[in-house]
Backbone bond lengths (Angstrom), bond angles and torsions (degrees), N, CA, C in turn:
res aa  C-N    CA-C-N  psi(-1)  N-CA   C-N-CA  omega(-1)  CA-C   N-CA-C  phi
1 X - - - 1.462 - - 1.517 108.45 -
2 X 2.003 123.43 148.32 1.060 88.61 -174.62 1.433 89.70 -115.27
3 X 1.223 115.23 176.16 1.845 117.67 178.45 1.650 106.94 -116.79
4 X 1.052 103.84 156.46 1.348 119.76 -178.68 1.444 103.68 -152.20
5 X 1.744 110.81 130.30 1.222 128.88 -179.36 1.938 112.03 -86.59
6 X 1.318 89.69 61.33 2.316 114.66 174.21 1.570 94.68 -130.04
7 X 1.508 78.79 -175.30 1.534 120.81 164.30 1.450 116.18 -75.99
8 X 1.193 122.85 159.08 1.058 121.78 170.07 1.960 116.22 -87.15
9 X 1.152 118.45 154.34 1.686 94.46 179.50 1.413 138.05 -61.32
10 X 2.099 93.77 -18.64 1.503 74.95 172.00 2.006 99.01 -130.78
11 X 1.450 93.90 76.04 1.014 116.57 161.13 1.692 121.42 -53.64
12 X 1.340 108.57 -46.95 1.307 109.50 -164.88 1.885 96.25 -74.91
13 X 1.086 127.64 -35.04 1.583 135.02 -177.23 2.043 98.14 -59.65
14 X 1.213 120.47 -35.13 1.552 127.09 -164.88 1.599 99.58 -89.76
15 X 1.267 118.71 -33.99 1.773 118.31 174.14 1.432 110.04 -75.84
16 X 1.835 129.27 -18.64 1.081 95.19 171.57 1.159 109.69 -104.88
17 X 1.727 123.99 37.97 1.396 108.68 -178.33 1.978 80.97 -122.96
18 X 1.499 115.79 -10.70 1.383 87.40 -164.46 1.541 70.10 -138.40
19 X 1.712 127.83 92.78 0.975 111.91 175.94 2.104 124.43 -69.30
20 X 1.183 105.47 -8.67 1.647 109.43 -173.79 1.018 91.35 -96.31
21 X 1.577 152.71 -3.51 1.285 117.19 175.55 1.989 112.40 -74.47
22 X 1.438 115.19 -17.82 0.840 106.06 155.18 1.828 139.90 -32.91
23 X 1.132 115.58 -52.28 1.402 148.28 147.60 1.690 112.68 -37.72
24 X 1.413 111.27 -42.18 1.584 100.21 -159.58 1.612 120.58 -101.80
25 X 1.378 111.84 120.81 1.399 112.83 -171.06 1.646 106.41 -60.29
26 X 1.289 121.91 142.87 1.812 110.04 176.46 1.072 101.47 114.19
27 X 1.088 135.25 -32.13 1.360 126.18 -141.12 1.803 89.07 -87.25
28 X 1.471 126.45 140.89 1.311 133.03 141.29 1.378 120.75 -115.30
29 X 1.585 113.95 175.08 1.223 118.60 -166.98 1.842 93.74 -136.65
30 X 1.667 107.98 158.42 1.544 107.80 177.12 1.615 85.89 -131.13
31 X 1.171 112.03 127.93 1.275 126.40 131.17 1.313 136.50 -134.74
32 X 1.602 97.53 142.16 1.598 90.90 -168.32 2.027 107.50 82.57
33 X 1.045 94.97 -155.91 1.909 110.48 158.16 1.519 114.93 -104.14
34 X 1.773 103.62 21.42 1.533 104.82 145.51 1.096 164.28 -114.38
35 X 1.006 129.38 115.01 1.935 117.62 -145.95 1.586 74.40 -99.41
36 X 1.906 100.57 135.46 1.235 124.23 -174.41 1.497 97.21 -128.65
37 X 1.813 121.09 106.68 1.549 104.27 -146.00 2.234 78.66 -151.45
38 X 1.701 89.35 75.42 1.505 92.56 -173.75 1.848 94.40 -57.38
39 X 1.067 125.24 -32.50 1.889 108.47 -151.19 1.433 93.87 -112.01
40 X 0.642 138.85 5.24 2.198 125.32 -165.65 1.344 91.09 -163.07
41 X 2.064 89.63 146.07 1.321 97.10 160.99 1.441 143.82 -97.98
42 X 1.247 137.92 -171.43 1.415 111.80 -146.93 1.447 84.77 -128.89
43 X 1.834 109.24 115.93 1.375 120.74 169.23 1.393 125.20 -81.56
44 X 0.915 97.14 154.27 2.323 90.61 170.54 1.495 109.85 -22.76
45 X 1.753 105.39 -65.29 1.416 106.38 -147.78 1.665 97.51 -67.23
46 X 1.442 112.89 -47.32 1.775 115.67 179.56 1.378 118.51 -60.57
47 X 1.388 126.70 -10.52 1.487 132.91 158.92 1.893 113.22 -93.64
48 X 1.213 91.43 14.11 1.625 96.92 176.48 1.765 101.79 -112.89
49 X 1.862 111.41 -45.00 0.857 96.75 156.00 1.653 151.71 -53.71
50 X 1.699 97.31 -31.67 1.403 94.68 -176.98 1.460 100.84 -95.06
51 X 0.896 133.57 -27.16 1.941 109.07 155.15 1.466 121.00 -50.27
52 X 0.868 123.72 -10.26 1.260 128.09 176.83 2.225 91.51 -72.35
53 X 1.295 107.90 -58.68 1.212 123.08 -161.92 1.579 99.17 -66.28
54 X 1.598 114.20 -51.35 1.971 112.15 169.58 1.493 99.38 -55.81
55 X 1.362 141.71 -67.96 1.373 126.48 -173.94 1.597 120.93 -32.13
56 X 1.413 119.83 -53.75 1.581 131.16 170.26 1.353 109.41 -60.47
57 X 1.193 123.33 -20.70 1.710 118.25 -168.48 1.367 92.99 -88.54
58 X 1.322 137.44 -23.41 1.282 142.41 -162.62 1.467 109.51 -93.68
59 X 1.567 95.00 8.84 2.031 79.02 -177.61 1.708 101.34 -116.50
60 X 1.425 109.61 -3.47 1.797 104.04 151.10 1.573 96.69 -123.22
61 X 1.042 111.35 -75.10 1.622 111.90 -166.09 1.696 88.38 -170.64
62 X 1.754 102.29 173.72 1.444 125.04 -163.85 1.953 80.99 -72.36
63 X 1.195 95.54 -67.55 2.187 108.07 -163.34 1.601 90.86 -33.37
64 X 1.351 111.92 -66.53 1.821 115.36 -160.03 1.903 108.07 -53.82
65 X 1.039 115.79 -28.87 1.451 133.40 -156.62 1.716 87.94 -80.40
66 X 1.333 110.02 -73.52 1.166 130.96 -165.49 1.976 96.40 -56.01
67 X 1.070 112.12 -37.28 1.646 110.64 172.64 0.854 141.37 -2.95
68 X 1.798 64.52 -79.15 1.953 113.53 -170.33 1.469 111.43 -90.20
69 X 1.176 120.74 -18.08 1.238 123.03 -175.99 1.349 96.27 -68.99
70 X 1.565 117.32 -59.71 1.570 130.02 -163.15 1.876 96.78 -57.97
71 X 1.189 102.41 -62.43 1.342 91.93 -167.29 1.763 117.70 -78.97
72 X 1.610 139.90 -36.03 0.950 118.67 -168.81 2.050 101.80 -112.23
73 X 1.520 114.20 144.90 1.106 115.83 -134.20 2.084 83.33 -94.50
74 X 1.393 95.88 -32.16 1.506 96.15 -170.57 1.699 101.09 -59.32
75 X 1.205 116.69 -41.92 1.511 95.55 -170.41 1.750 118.41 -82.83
76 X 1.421 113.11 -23.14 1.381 118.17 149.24 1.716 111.27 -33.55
77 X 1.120 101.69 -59.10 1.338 92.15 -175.33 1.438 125.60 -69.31
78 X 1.543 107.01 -35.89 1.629 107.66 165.04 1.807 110.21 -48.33
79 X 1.348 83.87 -55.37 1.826 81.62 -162.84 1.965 115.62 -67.14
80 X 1.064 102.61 -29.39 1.266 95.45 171.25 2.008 114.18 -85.47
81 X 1.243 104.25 0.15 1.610 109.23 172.31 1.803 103.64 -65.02
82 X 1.404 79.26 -75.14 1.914 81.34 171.59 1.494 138.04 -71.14
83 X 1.450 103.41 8.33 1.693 95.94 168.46 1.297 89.87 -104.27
84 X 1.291 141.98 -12.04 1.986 142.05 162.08 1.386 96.49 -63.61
85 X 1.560 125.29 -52.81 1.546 111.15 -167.81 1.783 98.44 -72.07
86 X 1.079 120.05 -9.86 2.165 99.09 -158.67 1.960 77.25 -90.89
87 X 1.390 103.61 -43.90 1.675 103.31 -178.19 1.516 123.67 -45.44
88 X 0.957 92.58 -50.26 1.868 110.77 175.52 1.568 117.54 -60.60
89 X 1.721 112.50 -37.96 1.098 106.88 -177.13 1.662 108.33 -100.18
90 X 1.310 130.87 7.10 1.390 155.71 166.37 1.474 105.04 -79.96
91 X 1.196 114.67 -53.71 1.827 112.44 175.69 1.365 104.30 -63.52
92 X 1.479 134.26 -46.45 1.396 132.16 -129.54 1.657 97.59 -102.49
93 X 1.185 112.86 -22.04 1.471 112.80 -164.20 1.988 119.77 -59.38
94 X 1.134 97.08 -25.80 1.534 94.68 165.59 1.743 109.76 -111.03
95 X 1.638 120.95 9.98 1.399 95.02 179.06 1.662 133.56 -111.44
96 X 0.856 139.32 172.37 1.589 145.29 168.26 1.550 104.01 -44.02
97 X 1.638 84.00 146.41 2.128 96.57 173.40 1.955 108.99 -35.76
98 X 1.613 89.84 -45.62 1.693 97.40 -176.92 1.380 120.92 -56.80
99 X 1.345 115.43 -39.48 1.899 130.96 -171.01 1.524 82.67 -74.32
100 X 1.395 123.96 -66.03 1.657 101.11 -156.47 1.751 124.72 -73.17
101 X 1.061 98.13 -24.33 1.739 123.33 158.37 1.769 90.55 -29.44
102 X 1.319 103.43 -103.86 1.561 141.01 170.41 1.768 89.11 -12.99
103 X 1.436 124.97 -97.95 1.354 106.44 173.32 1.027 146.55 -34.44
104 X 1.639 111.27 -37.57 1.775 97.71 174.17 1.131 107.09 -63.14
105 X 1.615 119.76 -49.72 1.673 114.20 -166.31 2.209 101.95 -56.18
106 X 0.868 123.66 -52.41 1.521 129.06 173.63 1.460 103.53 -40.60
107 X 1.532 124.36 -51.27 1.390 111.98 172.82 1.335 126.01 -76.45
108 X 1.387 113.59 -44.76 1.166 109.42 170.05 1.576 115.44 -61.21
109 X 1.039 145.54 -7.43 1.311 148.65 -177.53 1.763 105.69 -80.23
110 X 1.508 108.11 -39.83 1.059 106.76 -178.62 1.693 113.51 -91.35
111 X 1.440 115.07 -24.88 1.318 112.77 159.04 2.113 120.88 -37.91
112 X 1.422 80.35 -42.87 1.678 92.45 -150.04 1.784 75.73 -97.92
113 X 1.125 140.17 81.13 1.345 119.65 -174.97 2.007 88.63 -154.77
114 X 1.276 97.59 129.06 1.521 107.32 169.87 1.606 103.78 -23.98
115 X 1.746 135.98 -49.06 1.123 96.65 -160.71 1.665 122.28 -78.06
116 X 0.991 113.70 28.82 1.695 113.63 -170.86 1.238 71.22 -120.84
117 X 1.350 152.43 -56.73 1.246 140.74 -155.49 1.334 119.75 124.57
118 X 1.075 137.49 45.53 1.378 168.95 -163.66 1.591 101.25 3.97
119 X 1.612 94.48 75.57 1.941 106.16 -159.79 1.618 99.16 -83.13
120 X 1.530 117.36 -33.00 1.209 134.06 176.00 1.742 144.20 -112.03
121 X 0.794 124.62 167.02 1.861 112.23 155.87 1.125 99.95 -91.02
122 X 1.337 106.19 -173.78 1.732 123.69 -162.80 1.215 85.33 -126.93
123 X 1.578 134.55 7.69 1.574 105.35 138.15 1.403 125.47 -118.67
124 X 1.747 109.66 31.78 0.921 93.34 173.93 1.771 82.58 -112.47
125 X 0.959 139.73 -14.49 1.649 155.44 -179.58 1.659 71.44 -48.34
126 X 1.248 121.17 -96.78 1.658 129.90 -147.21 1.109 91.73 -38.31
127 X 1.286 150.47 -100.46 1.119 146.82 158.91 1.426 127.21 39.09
128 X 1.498 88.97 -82.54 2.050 100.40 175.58 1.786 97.18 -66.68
129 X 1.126 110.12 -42.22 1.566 97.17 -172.36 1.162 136.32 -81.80
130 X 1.542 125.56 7.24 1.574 148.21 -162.71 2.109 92.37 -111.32
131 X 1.819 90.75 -53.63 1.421 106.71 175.60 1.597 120.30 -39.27
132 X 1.880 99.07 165.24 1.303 85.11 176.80 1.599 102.18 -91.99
133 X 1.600 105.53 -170.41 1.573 105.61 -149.09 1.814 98.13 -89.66
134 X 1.449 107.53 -36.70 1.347 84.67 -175.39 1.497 113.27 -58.99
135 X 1.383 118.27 -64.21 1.356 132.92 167.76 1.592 100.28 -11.54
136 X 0.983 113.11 -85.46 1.671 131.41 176.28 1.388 102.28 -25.70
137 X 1.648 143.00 -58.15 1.249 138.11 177.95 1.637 104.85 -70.27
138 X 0.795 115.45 -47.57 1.653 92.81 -179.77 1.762 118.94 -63.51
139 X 1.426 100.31 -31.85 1.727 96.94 166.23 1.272 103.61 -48.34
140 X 1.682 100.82 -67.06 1.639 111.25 -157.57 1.937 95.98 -26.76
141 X 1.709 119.58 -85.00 0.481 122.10 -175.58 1.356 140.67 -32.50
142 X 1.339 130.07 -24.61 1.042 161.84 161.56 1.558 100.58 -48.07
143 X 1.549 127.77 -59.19 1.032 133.33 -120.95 1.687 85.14 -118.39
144 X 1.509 108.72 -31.97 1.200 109.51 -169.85 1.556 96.38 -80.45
145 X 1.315 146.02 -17.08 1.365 146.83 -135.10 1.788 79.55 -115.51
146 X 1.247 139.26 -50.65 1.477 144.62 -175.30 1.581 92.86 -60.12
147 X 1.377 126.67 -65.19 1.237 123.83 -155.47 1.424 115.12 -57.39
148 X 1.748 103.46 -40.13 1.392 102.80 169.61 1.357 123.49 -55.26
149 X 1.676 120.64 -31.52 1.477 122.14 -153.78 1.438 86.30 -77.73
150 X 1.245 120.68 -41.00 1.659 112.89 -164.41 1.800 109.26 -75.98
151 X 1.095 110.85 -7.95 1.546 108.63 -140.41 1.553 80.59 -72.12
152 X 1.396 133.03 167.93 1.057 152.08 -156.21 1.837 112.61 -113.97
């Protein structure tokens, strides 16, 4: 994949659905086989995640992917479940009880984190993301289908 320190093109369509990511240092974007990652750099495990995200963009197109992500919240949450689980298990593979501890809670924190839209807790995030994946998508879904009913 190659990276480039921009925006993505349709940057301006992703600020009005997530207006603070404007604001947030870290944040990257994949489109296509491009991770567009103006503020942070791009580690193993976060280039494991966002291939996770080019693989899924590839089964309609980057535009259709990017859509649905923006507009419906349940599959946001699927798709960013499993680029947290390939990430999580990409960091953890060479470390101590302590390192993977330390990461899940760090991933799951950002799973369960206003900018996806605060679809989860961060203990039920650890959870889906330690889990295995099918298991993990039917929670997700599960969890994402409650959040909506309540959401305000």
């Amino acid at each position: 994949m190659k990276i480039i320190k921009a925006f993505p093109p349709n940057y301006a369509q992703i600020i009005k659905v997530f207006p603070g990511v404007v604001r947030t240092p870290g944040v990257m974007f994949c489109y296509a086989d491009v991770i567009y990652s103006p503020y942070a750099h791009v580690t193993p495990s976060l280039m494991a995640h966002e291939k996770v995200h080019a693989a899924r963009q590839k089964i309609t197109s980057p535009e259709e992917w990017w859509k649905q992500y923006l507009e419906d919240t349940e599959f946001r949450f699927v798709e960013e479940l499993l680029a947290h689980q390939v990430e999580y298990h990409a960091r953890v593979t060479q470390g101590n009880r302590h390192e993977r501890r330390g990461a899940l809670i760090q991933i799951a924190g950002r799973l369960a984190s206003p900018l996806y839209g605060s679809m989860t807790t961060r203990a039920i995030a650890k959870k889906l993301i330690a889990g295995d994946t099918l298991q993990a998508i039917k929670r997700a879904k599960k969890v994402a289908t409650v959040a909506e009913a309540i959401a305000p």
